[in-house]
C-alpha positions in Angstrom: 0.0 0.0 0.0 1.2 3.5 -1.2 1.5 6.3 1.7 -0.9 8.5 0.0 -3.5 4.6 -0.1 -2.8 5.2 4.0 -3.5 8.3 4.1 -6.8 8.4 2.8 -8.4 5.8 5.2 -11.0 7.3 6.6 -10.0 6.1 10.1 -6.9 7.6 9.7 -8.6 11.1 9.0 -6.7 14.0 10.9 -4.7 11.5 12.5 -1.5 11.7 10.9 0.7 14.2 8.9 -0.7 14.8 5.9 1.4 13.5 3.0 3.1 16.8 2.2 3.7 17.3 5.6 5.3 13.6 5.9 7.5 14.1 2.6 8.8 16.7 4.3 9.6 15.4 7.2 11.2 12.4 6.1 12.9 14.9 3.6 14.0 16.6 7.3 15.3 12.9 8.7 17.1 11.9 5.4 18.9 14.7 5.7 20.2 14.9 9.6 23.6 14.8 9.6 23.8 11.4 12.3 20.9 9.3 10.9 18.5 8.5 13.4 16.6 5.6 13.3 12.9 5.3 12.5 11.5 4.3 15.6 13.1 7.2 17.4 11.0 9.6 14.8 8.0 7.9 13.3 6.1 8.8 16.3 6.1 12.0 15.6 4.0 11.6 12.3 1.0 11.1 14.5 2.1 14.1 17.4 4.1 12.2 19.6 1.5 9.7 20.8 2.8 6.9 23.1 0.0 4.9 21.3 -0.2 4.9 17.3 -3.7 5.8 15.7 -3.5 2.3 13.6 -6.5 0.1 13.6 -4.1 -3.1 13.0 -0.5 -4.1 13.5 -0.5 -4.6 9.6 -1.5 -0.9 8.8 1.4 0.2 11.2 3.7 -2.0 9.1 2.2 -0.8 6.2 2.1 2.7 7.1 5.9 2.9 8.2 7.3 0.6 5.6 5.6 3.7 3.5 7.8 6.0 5.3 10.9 4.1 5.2 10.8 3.4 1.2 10.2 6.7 1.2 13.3 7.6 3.2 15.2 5.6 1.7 14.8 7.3 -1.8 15.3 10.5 -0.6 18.8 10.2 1.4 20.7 9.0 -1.4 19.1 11.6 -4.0 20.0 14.5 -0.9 23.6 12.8 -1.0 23.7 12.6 -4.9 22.3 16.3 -5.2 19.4 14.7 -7.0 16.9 15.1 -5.0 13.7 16.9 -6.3 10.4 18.9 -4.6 7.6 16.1 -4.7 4.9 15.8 -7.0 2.5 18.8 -6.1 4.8 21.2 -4.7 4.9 24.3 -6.5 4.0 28.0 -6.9 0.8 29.6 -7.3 0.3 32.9 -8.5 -2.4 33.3 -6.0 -0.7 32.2 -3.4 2.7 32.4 -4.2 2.8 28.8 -3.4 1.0 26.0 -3.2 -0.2 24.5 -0.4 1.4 20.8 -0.9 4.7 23.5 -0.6 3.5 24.9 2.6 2.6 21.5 4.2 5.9 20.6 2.9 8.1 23.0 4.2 6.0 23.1 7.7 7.0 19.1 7.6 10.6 20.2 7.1 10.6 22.1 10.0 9.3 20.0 12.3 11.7 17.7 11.4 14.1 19.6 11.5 13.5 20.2 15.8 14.6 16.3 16.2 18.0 16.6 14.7 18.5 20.3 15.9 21.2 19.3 18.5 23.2 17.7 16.2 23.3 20.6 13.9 23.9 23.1 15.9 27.0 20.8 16.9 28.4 20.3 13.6 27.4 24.2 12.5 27.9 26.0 15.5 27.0 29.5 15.9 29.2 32.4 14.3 30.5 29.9 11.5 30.1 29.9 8.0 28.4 26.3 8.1 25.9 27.9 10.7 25.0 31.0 8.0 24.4 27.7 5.6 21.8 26.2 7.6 20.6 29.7 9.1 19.9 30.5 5.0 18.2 27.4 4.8 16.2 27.3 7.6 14.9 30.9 6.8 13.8 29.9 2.9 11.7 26.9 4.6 10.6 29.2 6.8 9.8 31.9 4.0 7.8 29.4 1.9 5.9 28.2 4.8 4.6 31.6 5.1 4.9 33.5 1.9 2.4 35.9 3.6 4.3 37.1 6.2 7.4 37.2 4.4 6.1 39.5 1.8 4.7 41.8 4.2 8.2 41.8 6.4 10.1 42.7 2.6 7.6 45.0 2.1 8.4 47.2 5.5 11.8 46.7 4.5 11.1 48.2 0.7 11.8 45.1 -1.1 9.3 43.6 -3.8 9.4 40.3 -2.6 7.6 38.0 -5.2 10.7 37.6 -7.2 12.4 36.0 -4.1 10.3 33.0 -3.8 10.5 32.6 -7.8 14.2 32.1 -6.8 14.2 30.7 -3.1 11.7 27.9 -4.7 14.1 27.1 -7.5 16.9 27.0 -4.9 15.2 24.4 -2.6 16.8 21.4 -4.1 20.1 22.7 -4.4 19.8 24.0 -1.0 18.6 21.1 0.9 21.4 18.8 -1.0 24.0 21.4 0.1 23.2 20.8 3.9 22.9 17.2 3.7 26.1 16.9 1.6 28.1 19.2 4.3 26.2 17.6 7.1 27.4 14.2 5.9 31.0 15.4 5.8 31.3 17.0 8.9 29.5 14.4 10.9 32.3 11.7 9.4 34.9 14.2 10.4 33.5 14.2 14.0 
């Protein structure tokens, strides 16, 4: 069964992330610097809960063998500089972006809490490697809320439409960047 099959069960309804919101995390996890292993972060897919919202042992197996394909395609694409924003990600002239982007870049971020410690290790504050993530972090953060971060480039005089043109087009390049540098100074540690 597909992730997106899972997703749609009707007794999973509101229960999970959705599947932008998962693609990104994973996309956050295949990217950490020290892998960390699944059952340390699959729990946070469904908020934390000691108790999974799964009606059966075999939708839980289903449901993070899902995740774990999924993984598993995306940390070697990160690695290779391959990796690509998934299939309904985009931008919206309405909107700026779409919302699979949003859900995806929110995803991201949450992800992004659990291996936070390790890099702030590896890129600690004041060094170039920090600036890195601290430019990544803020153009996940930017395309989570286009609105706000129009209206902050606005107070500051600057058109800011063009930016997520550019920042979106970035992304990939960007999030291969920080796993690729993540990778190297974790195996320098």
């Amino acid at each position: 069964m597909e992730l997106k099959d899972i997703l749609s069960l009707p007794e999973l309804e509101g229960k999970l992330l959705n599947n932008a919101q998962t693609q990104g995390f994973v996309t956050s996890m295949a990217s950490a610097p020290h892998t960390l292993p699944p059952e340390e972060w699959l729990p946070f897919l469904w908020g934390g809960e000691e108790v999974a919202p799964f009606t059966s042992g075999e939708q839980l197996e289903d449901y993070a063998q899902a995740v774990i394909t999924l993984w598993n395609q995306y940390r070697p694409a990160l690695l290779d500089g391959e990796w690509q924003w998934p299939e309904g990600c985009g931008l919206d002239e309405e909107e700026i972006v779409t919302q699979e982007t949003k859900d995806f870049c929110e995803g991201v971020l949450q992800g992004w809490q659990l291996a936070r410690d390790d890099w702030e290790t590896l890129m600690p504050e004041n060094s170039e490697d920090n600036a890195l993530l601290g430019g990544v972090l803020l153009s996940l953060s930017m395309l989570y809320d286009p609105e706000t971060s129009i209206a902050t480039l606005q107070a500051q005089g600057i058109e800011g439409l063009e930016q997520f043109n550019e920042i979106y087009a970035a992304m990939p390049v960007m999030l291969c960047g920080i796993t690729q540098k993540g990778a190297v100074l974790a195996e320098q540690q």
